[in-house]
Phi, psi and omega in degrees: 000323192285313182308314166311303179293316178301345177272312177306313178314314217258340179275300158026279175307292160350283196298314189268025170255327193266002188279300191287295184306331164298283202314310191290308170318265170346286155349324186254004139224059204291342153263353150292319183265313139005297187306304214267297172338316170313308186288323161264016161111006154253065211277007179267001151254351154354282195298348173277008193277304234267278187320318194304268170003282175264032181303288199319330202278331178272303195285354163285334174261351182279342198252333150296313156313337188063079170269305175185085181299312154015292185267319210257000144334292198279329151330300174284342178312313201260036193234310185321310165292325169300310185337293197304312174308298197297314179287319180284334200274324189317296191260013139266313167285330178239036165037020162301141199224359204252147207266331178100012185285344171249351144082231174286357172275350183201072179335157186270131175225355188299115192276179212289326173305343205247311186291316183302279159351304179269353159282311225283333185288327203280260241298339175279359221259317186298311189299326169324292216279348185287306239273333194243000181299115163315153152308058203254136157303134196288085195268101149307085166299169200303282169359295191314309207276003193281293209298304201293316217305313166321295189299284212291328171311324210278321189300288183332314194278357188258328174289309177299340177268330189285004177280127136240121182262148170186117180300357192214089172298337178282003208276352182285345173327305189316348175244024125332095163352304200287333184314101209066012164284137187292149180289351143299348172263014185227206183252004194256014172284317198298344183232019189227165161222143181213168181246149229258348164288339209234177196262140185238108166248142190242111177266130187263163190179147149278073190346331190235039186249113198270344156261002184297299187282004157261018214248005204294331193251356150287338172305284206304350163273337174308310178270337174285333183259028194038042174272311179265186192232350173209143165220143217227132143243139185254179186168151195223128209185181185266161184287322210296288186308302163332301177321287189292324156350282197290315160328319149272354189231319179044080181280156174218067149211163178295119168273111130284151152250141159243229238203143188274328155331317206254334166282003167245025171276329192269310175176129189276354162249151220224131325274184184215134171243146195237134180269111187238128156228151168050043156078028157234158188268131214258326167190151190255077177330098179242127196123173170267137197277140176289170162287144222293313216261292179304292218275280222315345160343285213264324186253028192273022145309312178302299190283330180072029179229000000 
């Protein structure tokens, strides 16, 4: 019996590590993850990522304290399960690939089949621990309750600052220089050639920008999936930073590099995609780019196909 609890004990913890690290990832940008909520298609839940957040953030530390594993088992169980839901329906219906579960601490590259897999392990693991936890009374040492009160003021307060709710994550275009321009009439004639029939997604980024790298592989379905007929990135970084780019992404679209002087004559935020068709810039992305399937929703006037 005693072993059986100490194994309960040590999966607990298990659970209540990917809780606190998912939660800390998120937390340190809460609009990014807001953002990402959009993108898989609730975006009337936007204003919730900062409780979503620090849900995760209690409950990791309540199941790493051994506070009431039981309960808190069961808690995360069903939190897991929404999770899990919200991501499988995100990447059959709006062709979301990124699940957002470490946020900035671990851009996402994970393919989609592996994240489900690995909810379905954490979630059997909380139902083991609810089903086989002894019945024990919830006693909250001092220490213990010292500890959350701390962690969640210090979670609140990182969260109220990394917060912006805005029902339109894109809406800054509209005050884009670039909006509605002939593409010769801007700066991005000097680094791109396009033919004047066809559709453009052209992307700016940053190497060391975490939302610039989750947004890589949503660039690459806008052409895999024929929404542009073409995609260009352009991106301003170190030979170091390149070096690892390519070694993880083994990119297959056309890269320039420039200079950040000369990529912020182009745009001063990270990253921005600009949609050009028939040489002119038709809309602009500012934020982690949706996936081909959520913008054509809200643009299919624009791509025309």
């Amino acid at each position: 019996m005693l072993l059986d609890k100490k194994v309960l004990n040590v999966y607990s913890i298990i659970v209540g590590m990917f809780f606190i690290v998912s939660g800390i990832g998120k937390v340190i940008d809460t609009t990014g993850f807001s953002m990402l909520i959009a993108q898989y298609g609730f975006k009337s839940l936007m204003v919730f990522s900062p409780l979503i957040v620090l849900a995760e953030i209690l409950l990791g530390f309540l199941l790493v304290l051994l506070v009431n594993p039981k309960r808190d088992s069961m808690l995360s169980c069903i939190l897991l399960i929404v999770f899990t839901i919200a991501f499988t329906y995100a990447h059959f219906a709006n062709g979301v690939n990124d699940c957002g579960c470490f946020g900035t601490i671990q851009p996402s590259n994970t393919p989609f089949f592996v994240s489900i897999l690995r909810n379905i392990i954490l979630i059997g693991m909380c139902v083991f621990i609810w089903w086989k936890y002894p019945k024990e009374e919830s006693k909250l040492v001092f220490w213990k309750k010292v500890t959350i009160i701390i962690v969640m003021s210090i979670s609140i307060f990182i969260a109220g600052l990394t917060f912006q709710f805005s029902v339109n994550p894109s809406s800054s275009e509209n005050n884009h220089a670039f909006k509605n321009k002939d593409l010769r009439e801007t700066e991005l004639r000097k680094y791109i050639k396009t033919s004047k029939d066809s559709t453009y997604l052209v992307f700016c980024f940053s190497y060391n920008c975490p939302h610039c790298i989750n947004s890589i592989q949503n660039f690459r379905h806008f052409k895999e999936t024929n929404t542009v007929d073409g995609i260009i990135a352009i991106v301003t970084g170190n030979p170091k930073e390149e070096a690892n780019f390519n070694k993880k992404f083994q990119p297959d679209f056309p890269i320039l590099t420039i200079s950040l002087p000369e990529m912020q004559k182009i745009t001063d935020a990270f990253p921005t995609a600009f949609l050009i068709k028939n040489d002119s810039i038709k809309s602009i992305i500012e934020g982690e780019l949706p996936s081909p399937f959520v913008f054509t929703k809200s643009n299919s006037e624009l791509i025309g196909k």
